[in-house]
PDB file as gemmi writes it, atoms N, CA and C in Angstrom:
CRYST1    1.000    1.000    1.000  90.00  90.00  90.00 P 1                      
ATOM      1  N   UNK A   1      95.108 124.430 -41.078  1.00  0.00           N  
ATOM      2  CA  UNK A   1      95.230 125.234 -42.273  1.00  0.00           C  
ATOM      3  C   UNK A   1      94.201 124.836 -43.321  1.00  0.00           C  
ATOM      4  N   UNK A   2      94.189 123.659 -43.535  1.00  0.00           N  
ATOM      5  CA  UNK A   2      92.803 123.105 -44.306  1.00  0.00           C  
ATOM      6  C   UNK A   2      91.808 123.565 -44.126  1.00  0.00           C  
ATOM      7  N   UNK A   3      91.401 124.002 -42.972  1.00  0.00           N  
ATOM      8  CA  UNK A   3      89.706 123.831 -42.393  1.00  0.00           C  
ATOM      9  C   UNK A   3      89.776 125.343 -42.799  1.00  0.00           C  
ATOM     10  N   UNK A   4      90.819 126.312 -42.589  1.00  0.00           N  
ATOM     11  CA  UNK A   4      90.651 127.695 -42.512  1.00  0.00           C  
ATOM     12  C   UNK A   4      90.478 127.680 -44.191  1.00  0.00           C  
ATOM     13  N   UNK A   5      91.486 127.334 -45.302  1.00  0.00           N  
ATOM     14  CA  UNK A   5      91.713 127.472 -46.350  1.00  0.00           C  
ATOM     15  C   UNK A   5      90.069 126.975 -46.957  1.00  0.00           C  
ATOM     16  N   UNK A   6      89.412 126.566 -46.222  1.00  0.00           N  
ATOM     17  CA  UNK A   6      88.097 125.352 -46.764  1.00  0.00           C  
ATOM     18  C   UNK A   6      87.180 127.079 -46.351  1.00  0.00           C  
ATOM     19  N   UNK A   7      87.111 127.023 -45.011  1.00  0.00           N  
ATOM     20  CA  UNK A   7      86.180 128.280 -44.186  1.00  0.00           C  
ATOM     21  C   UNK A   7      86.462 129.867 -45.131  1.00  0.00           C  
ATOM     22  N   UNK A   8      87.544 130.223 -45.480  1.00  0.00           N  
ATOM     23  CA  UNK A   8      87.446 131.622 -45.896  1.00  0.00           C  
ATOM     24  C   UNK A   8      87.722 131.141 -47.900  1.00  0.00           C  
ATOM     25  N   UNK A   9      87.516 129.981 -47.795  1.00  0.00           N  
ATOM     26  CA  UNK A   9      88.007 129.762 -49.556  1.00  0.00           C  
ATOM     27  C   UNK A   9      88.737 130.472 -50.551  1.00  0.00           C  
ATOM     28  N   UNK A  10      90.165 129.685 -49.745  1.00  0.00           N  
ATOM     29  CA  UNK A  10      91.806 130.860 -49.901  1.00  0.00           C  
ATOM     30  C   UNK A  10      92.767 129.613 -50.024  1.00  0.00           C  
ATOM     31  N   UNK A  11      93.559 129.487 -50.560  1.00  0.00           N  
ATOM     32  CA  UNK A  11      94.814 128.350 -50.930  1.00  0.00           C  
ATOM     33  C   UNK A  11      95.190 128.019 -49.643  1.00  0.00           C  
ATOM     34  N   UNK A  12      95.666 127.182 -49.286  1.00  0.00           N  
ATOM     35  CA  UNK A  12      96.375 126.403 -47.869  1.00  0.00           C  
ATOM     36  C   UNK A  12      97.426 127.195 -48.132  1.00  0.00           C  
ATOM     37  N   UNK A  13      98.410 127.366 -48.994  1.00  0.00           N  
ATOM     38  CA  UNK A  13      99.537 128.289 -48.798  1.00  0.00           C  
ATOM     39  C   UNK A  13      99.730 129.212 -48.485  1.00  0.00           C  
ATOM     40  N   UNK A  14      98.216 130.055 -48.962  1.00  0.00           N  
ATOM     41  CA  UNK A  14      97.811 131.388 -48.324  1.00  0.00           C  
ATOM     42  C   UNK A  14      97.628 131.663 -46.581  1.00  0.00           C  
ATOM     43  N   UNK A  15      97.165 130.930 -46.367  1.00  0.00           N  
ATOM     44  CA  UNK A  15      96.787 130.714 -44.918  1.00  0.00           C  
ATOM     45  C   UNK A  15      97.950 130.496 -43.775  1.00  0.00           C  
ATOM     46  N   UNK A  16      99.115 129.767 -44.616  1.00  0.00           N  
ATOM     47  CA  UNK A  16     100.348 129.139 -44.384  1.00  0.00           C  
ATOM     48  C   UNK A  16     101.088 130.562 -44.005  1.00  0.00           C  
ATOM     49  N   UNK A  17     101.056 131.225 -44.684  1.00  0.00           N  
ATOM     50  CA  UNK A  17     102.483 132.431 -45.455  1.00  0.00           C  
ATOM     51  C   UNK A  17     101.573 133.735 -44.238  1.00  0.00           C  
ATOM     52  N   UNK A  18      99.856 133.717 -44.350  1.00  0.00           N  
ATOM     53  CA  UNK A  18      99.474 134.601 -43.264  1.00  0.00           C  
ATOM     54  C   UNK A  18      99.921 134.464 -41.801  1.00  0.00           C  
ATOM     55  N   UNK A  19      99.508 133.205 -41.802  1.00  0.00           N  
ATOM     56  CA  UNK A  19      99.631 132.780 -40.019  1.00  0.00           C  
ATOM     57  C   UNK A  19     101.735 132.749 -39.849  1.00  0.00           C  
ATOM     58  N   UNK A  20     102.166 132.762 -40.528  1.00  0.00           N  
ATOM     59  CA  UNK A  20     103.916 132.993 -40.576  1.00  0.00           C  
ATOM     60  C   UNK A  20     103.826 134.246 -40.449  1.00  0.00           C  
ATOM     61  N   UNK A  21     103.474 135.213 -41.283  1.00  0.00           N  
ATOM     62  CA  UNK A  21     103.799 136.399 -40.876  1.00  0.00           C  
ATOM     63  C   UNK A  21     103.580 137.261 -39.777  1.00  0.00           C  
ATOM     64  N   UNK A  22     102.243 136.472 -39.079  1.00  0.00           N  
ATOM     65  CA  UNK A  22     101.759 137.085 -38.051  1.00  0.00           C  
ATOM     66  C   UNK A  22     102.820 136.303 -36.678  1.00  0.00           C  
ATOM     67  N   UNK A  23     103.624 135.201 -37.190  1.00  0.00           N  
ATOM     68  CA  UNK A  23     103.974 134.835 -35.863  1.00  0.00           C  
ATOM     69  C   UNK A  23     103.434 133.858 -35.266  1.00  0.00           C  
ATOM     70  N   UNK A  24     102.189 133.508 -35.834  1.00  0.00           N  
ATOM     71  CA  UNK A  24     101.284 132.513 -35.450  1.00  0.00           C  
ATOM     72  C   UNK A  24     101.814 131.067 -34.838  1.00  0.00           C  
ATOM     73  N   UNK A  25     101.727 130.267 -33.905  1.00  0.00           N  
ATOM     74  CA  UNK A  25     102.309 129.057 -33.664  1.00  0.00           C  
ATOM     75  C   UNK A  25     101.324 128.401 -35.020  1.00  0.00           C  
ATOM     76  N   UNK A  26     102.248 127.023 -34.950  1.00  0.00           N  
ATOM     77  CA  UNK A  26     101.270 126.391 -35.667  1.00  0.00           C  
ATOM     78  C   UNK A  26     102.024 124.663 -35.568  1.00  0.00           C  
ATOM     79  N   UNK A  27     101.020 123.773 -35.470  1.00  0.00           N  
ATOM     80  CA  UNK A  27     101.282 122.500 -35.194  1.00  0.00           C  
ATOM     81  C   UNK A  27     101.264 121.880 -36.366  1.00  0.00           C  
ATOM     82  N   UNK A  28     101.762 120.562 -36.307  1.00  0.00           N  
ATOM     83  CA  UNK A  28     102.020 119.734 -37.393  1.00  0.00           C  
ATOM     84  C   UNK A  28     100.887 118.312 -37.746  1.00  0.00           C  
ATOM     85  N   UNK A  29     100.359 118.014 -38.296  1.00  0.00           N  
ATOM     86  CA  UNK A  29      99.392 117.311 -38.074  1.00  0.00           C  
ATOM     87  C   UNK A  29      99.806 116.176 -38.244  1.00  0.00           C  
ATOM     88  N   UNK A  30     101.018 115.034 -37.983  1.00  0.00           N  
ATOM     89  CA  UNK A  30     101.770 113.992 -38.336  1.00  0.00           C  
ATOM     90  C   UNK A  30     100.902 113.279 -37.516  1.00  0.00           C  
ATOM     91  N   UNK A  31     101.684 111.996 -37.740  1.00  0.00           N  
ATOM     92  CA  UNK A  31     100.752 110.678 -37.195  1.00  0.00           C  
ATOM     93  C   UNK A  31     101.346 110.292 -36.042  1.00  0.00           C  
ATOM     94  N   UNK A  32     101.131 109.786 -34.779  1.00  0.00           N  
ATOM     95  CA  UNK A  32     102.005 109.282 -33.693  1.00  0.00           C  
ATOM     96  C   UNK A  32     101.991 107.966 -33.766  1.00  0.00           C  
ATOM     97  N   UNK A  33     103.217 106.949 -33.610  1.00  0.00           N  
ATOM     98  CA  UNK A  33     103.543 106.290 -34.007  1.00  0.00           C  
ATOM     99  C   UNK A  33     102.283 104.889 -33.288  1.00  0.00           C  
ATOM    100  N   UNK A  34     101.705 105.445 -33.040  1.00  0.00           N  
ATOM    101  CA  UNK A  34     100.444 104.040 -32.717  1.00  0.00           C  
ATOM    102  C   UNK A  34      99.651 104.251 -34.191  1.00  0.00           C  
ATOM    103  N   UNK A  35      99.774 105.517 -34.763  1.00  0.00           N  
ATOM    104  CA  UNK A  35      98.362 105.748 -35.402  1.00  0.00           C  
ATOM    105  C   UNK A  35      99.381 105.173 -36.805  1.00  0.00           C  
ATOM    106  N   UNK A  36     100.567 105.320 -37.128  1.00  0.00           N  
ATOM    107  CA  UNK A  36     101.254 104.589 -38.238  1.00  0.00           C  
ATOM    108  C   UNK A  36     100.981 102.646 -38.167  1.00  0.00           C  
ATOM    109  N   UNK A  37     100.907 102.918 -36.858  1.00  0.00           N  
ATOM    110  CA  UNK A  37     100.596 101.170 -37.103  1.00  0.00           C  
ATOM    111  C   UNK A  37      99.445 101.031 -37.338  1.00  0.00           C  
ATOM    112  N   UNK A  38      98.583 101.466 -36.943  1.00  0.00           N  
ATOM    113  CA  UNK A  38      96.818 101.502 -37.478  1.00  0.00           C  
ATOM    114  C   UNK A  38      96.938 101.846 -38.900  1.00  0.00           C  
ATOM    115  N   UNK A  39      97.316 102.980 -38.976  1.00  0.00           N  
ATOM    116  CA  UNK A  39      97.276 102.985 -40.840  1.00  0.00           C  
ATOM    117  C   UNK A  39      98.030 101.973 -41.493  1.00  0.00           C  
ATOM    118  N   UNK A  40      98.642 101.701 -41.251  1.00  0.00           N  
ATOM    119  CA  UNK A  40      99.638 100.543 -42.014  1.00  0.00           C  
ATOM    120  C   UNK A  40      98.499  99.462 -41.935  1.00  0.00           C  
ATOM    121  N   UNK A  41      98.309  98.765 -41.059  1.00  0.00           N  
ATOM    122  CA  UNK A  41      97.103  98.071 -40.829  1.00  0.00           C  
ATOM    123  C   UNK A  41      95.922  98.247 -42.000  1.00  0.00           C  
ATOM    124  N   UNK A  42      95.405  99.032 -41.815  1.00  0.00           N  
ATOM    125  CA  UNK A  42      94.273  99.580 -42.798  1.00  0.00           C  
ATOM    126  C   UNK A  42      94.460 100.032 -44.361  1.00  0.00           C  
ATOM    127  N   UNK A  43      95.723 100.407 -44.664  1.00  0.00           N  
ATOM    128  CA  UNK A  43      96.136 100.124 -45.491  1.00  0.00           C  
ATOM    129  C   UNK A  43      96.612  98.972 -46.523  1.00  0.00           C  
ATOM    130  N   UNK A  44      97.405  97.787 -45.457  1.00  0.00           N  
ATOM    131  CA  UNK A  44      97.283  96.591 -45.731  1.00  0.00           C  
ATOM    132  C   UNK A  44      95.753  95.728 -45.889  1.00  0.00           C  
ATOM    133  N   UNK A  45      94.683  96.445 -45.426  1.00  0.00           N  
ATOM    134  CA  UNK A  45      93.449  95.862 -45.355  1.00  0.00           C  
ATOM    135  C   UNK A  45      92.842  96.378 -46.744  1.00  0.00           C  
ATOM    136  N   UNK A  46      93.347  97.527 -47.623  1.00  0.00           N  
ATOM    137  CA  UNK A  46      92.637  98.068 -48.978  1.00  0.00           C  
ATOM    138  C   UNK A  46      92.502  99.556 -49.135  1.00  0.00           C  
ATOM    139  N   UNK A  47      92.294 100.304 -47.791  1.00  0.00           N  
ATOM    140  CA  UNK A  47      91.590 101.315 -47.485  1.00  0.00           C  
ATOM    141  C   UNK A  47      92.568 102.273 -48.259  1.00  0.00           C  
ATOM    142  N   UNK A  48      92.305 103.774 -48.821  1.00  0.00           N  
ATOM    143  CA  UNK A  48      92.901 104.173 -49.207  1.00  0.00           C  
ATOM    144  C   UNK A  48      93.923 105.057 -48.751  1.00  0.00           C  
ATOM    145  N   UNK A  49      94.757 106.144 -48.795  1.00  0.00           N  
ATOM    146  CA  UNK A  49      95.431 107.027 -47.859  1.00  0.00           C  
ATOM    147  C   UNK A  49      94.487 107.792 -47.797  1.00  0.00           C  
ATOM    148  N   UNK A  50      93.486 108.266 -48.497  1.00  0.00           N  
ATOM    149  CA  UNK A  50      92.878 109.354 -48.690  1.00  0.00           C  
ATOM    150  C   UNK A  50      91.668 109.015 -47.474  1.00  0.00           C  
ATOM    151  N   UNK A  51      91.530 107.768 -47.494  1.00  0.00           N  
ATOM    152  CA  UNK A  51      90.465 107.315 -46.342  1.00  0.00           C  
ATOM    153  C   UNK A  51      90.977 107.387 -45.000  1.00  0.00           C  
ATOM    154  N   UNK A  52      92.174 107.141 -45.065  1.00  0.00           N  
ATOM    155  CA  UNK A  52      92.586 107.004 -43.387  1.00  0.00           C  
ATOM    156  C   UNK A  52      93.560 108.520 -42.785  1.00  0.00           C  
ATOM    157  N   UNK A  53      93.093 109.343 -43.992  1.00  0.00           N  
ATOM    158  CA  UNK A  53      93.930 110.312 -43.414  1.00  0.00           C  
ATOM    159  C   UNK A  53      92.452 111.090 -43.012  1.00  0.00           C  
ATOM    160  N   UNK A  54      91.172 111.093 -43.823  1.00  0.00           N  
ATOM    161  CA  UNK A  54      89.997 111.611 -43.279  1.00  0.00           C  
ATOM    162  C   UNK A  54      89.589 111.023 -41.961  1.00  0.00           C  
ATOM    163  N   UNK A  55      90.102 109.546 -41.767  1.00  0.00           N  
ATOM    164  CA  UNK A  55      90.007 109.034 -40.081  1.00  0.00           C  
ATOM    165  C   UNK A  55      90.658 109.529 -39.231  1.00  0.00           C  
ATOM    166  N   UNK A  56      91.961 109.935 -39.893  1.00  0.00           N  
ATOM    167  CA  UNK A  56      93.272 109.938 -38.837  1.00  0.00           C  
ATOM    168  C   UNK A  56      93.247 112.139 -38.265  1.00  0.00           C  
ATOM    169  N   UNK A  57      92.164 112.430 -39.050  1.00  0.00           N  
ATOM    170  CA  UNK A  57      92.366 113.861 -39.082  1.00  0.00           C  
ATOM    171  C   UNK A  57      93.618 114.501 -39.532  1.00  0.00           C  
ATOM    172  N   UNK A  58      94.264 114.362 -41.019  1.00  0.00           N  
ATOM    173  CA  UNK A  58      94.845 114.580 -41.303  1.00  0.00           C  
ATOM    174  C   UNK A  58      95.125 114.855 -43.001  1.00  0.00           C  
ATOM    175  N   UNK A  59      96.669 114.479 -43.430  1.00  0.00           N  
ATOM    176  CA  UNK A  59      96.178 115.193 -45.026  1.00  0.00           C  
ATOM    177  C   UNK A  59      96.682 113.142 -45.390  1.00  0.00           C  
ATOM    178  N   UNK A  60      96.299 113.320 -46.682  1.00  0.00           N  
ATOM    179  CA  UNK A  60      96.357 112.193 -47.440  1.00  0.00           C  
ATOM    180  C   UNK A  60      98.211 112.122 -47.921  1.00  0.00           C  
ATOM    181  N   UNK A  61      98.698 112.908 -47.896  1.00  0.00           N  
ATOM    182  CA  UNK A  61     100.337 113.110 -48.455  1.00  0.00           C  
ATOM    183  C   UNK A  61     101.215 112.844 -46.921  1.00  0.00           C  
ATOM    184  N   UNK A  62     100.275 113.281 -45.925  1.00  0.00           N  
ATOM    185  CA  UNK A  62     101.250 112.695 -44.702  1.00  0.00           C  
ATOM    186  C   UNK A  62     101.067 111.431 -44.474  1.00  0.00           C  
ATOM    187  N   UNK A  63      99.796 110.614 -44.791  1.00  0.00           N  
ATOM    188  CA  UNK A  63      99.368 109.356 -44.228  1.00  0.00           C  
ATOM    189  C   UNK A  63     100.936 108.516 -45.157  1.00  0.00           C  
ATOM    190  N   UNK A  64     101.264 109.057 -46.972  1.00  0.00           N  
ATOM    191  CA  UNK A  64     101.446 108.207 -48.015  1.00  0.00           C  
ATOM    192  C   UNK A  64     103.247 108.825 -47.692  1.00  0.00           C  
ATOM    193  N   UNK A  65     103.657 109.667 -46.815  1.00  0.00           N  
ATOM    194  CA  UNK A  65     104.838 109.732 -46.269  1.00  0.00           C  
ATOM    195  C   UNK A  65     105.393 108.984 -45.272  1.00  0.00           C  
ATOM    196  N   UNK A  66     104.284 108.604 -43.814  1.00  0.00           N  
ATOM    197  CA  UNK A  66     104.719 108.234 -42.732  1.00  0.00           C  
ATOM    198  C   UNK A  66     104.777 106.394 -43.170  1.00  0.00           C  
ATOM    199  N   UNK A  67     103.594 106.224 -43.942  1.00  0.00           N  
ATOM    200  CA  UNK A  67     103.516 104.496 -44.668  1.00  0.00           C  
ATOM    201  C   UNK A  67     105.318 104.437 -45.587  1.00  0.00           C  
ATOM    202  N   UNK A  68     105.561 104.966 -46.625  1.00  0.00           N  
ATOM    203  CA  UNK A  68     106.423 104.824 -47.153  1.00  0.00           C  
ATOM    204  C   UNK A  68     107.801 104.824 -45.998  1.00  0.00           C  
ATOM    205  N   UNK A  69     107.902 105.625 -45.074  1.00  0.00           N  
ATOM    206  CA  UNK A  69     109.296 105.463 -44.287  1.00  0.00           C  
ATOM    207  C   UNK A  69     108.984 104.360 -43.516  1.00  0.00           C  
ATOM    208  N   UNK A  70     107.971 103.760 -43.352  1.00  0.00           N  
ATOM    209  CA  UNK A  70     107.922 102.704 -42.525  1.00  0.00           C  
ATOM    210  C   UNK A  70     107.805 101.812 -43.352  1.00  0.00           C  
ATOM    211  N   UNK A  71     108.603 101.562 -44.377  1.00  0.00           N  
ATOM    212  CA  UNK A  71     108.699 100.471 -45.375  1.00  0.00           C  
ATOM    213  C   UNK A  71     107.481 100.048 -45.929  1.00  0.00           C  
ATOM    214  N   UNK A  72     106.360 100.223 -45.943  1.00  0.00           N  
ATOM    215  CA  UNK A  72     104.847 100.082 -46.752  1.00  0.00           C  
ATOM    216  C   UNK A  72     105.394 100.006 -48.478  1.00  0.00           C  
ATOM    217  N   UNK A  73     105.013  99.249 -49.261  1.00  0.00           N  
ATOM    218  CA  UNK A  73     104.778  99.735 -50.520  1.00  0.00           C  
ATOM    219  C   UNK A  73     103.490  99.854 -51.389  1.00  0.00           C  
ATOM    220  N   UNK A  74     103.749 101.263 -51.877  1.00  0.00           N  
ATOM    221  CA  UNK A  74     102.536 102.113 -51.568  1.00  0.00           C  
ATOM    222  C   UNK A  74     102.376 101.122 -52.906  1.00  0.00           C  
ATOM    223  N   UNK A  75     100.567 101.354 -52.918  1.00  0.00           N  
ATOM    224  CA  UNK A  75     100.079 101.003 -54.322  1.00  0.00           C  
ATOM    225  C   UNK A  75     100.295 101.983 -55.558  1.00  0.00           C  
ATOM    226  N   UNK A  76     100.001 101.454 -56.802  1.00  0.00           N  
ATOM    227  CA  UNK A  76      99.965 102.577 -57.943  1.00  0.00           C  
ATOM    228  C   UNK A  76      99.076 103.268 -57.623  1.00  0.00           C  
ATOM    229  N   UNK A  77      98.834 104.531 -58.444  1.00  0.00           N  
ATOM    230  CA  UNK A  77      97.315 105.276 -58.873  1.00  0.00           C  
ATOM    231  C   UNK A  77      96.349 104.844 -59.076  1.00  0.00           C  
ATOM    232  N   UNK A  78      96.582 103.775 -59.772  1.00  0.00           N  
ATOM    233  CA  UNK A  78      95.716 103.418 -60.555  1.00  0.00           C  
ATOM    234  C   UNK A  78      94.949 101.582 -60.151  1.00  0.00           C  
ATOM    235  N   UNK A  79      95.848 101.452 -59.106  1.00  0.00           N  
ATOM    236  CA  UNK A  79      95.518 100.362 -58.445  1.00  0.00           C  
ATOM    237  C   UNK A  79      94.229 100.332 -57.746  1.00  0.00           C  
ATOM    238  N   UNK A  80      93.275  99.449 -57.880  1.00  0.00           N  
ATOM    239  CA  UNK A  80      91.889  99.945 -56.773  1.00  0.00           C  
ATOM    240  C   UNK A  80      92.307  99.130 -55.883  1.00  0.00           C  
ATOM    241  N   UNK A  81      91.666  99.931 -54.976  1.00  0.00           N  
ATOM    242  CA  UNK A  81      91.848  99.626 -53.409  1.00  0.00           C  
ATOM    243  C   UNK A  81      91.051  98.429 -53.080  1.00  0.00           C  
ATOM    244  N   UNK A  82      91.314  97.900 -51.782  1.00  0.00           N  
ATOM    245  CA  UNK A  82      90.560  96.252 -51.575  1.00  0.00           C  
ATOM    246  C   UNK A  82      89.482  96.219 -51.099  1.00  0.00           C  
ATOM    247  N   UNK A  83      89.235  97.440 -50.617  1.00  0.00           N  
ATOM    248  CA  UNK A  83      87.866  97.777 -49.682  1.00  0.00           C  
ATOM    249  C   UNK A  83      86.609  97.670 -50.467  1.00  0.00           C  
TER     250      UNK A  83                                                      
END                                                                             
């Protein structure tokens, strides 16, 4: 949905609410549980969510969801990263 919302420069929600109406399948871009331990990892190393979700091919709000249920505590905003 990103890449399309990026390609025709249209809201992700837009793209969301089209491909629903049409019926469209559509996959989830979550992390599989090897790639939560790598991010956790890399996270514990400084890196940001925003960095390892551009590694992980994914969004930065799933990386800072799947870290938080796996007990991570996330940094502030405003915290700089260690990297």
């Amino acid at each position: 949905m990103y890449e399309l919302s990026d390609q025709f420069e249209i809201d992700r929600k837009t793209v969301s609410r089209t491909l629903r109406r049409h019926n469209t399948p559509m996959r989830r871009t979550g992390l599989r549980p090897d790639q939560v331990d790598e991010a956790t990892q890399l996270y514990e190393d400084g890196w940001s969510t925003a960095q390892i979700a551009e590694r992980m091919n994914t969004n930065h709000r799933t990386v800072q969801r799947r870290l938080s249920e796996h007990g991570v505590t996330m940094r502030g905003t405003h915290e700089p990263s260690r990297s």
